[in-house]
C-alpha positions as CSV (number, residue, x, y, z in Angstrom):
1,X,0.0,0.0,0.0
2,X,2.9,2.4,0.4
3,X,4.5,2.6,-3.0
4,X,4.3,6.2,-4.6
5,X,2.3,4.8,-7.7
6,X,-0.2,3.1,-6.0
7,X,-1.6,1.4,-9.1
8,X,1.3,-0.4,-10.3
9,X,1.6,-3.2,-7.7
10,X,-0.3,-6.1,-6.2
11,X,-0.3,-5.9,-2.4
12,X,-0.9,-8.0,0.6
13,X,-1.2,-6.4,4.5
14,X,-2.2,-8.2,7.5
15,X,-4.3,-6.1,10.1
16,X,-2.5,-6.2,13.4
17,X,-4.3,-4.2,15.4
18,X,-6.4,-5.1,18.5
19,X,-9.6,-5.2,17.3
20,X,-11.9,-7.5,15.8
21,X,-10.3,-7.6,12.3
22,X,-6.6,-8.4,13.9
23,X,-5.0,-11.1,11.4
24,X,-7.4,-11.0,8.7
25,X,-5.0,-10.8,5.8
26,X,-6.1,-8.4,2.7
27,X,-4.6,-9.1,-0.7
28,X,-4.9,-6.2,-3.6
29,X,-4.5,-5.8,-7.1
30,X,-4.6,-4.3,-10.4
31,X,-7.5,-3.5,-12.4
32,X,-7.9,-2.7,-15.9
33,X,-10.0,0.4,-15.2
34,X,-9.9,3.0,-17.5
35,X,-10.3,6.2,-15.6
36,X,-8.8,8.6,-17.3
37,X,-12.0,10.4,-18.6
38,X,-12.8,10.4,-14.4
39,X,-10.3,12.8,-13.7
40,X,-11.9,15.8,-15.3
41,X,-14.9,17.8,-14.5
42,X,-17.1,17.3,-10.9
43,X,-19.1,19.6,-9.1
44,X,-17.9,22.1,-6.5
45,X,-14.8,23.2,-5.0
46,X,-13.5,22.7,-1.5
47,X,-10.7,24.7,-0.2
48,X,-8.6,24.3,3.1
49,X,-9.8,27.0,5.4
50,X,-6.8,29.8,4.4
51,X,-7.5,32.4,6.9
52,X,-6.7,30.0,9.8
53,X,-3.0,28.6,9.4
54,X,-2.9,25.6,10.6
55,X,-6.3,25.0,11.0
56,X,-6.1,21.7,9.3
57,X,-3.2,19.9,10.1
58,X,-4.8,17.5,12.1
59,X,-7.0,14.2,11.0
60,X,-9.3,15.6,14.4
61,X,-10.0,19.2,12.4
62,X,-9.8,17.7,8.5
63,X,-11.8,19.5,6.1
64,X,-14.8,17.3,4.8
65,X,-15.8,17.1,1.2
66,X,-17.8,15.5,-1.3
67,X,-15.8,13.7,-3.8
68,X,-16.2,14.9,-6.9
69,X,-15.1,18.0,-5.5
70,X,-12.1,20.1,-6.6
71,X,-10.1,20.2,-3.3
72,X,-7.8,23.2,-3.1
73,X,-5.0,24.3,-0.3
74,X,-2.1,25.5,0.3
75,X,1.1,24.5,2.0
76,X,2.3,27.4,3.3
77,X,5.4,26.2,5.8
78,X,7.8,23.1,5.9
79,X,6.1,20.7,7.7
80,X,2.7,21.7,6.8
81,X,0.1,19.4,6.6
82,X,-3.4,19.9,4.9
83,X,-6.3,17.0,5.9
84,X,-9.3,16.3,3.9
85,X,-12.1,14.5,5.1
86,X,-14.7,12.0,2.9
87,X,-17.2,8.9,2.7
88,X,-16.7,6.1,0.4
89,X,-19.0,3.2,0.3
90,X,-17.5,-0.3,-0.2
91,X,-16.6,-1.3,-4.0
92,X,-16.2,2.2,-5.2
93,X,-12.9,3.2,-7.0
94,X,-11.8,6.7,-6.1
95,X,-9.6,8.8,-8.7
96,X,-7.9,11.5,-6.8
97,X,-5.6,13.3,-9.7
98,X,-3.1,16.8,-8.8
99,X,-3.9,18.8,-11.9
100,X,-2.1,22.0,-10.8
101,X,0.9,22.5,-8.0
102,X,2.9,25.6,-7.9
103,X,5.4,25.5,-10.2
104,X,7.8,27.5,-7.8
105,X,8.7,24.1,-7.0
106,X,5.9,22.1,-4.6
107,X,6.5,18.6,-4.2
108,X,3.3,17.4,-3.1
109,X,2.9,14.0,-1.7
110,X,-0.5,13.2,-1.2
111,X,-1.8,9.7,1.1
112,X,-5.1,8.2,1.6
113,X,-6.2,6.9,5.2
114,X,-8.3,4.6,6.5
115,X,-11.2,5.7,8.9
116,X,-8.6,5.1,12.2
117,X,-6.2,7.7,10.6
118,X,-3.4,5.4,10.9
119,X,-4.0,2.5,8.5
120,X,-2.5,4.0,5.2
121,X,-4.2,2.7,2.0
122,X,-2.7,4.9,-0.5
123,X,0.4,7.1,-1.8
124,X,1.3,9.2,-4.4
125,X,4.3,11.7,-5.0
126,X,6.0,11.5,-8.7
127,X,7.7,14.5,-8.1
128,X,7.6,18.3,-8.3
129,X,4.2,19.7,-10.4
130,X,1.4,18.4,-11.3
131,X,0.9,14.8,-12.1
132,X,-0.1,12.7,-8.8
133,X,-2.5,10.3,-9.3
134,X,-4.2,7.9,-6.7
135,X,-7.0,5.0,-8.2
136,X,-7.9,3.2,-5.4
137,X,-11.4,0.8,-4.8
138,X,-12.6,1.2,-0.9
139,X,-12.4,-1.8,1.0
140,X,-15.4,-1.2,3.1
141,X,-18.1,1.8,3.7
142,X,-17.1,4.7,6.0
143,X,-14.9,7.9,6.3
144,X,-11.4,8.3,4.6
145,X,-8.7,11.1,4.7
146,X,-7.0,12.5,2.3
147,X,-3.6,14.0,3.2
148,X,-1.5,16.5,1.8
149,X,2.1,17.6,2.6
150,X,5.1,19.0,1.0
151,X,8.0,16.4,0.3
152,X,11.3,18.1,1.2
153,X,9.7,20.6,2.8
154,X,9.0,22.5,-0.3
155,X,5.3,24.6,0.1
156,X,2.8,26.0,-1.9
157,X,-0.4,26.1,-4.0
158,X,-2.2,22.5,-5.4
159,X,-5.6,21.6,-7.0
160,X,-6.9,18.0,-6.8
161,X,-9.7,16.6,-8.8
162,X,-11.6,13.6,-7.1
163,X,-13.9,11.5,-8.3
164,X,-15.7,8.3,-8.0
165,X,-15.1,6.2,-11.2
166,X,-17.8,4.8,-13.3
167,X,-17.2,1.5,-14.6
168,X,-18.2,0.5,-17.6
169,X,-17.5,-1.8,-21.1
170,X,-14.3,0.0,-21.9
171,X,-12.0,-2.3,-18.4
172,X,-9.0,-2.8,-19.5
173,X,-8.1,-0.1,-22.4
174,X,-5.0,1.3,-22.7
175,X,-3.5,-1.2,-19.6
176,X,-1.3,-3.7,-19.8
177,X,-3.3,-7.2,-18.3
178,X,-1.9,-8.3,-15.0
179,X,-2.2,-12.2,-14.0
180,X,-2.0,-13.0,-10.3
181,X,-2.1,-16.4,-8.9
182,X,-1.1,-18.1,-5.3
């Protein structure tokens, strides 16, 4: 789950925590989706609340959206972390793309958490600029963070499109077919 291009690799994780799920194993994998036409459009724009530095640099004060939002913020000091806030429902495939970054040089590395804020499900960070790209189907129904900070402590502006991807006869085009078996 923590490679920076997320949709590249098959994964396998084992939940050890303490509660009811500990040792159930989860296995991962690629899917011929074709969501490029999903990472354009949507409805609405969320921004980080600029006035109040800092305001939400915590999962506890995370700014919640819709997705198919634009989500908008702003690292403004080394270290600075921006939190988003959602709902997924089980089976859906989010597409969470950077379409615009300050080109003064931000290198935004962006995550996706699970509803206990430490379970990570998802990375991206390709390098400075646009680009990033998270595809990533939900593993059960509930809330889900979105996190953004500057790698390298670099800071600035960034614009993320999100939406939910809509599958239909076109699986597979324009990916290569991946074969697992164990």
């Amino acid at each position: 789950f923590n490679r920076e291009r997320g949709i590249t690799f098959p994964a396998i994780a084992v939940d050890r925590g303490t509660g009811t799920y500990r040792s159930r194993v989860y296995v991962t994998w690629n899917e011929g989706i074709n969501f490029y036409d999903d990472v354009s459009g949507g409805t609405g724009s969320i921004s980080e609340p600029l006035a109040e530095v800092g305001l939400n640099d915590a999962f506890t004060t995370a700014t919640t959206f819709t997705v198919n939002n634009t989500v908008r913020g702003q690292l403004g000091y080394p270290g600075d972390f921006d939190h988003f806030k959602f709902t997924a429902t089980q089976g859906q495939t989010g597409v969470f793309y950077v379409d615009s970054a300050d080109a003064g040089g931000l290198d935004l590395a962006f995550r996706v958490f699970c509803s206990d804020t430490t379970t990570r499900l998802a990375v991206s960070n390709p390098g400075p600029g646009a680009g990033s790209l998270i595809v990533f189907t939900f593993p059960a129904t509930g809330n889900y963070y979105l996190r953004c900070a500057g790698f390298s402590s670099s800071v600035g502006g960034y614009r993320i499109r999100t939406k939910f991807s809509v599958t239909g006869p076109e699986r597979a085009r324009d990916h290569r077919d991946i074969f697992i078996s164990s």
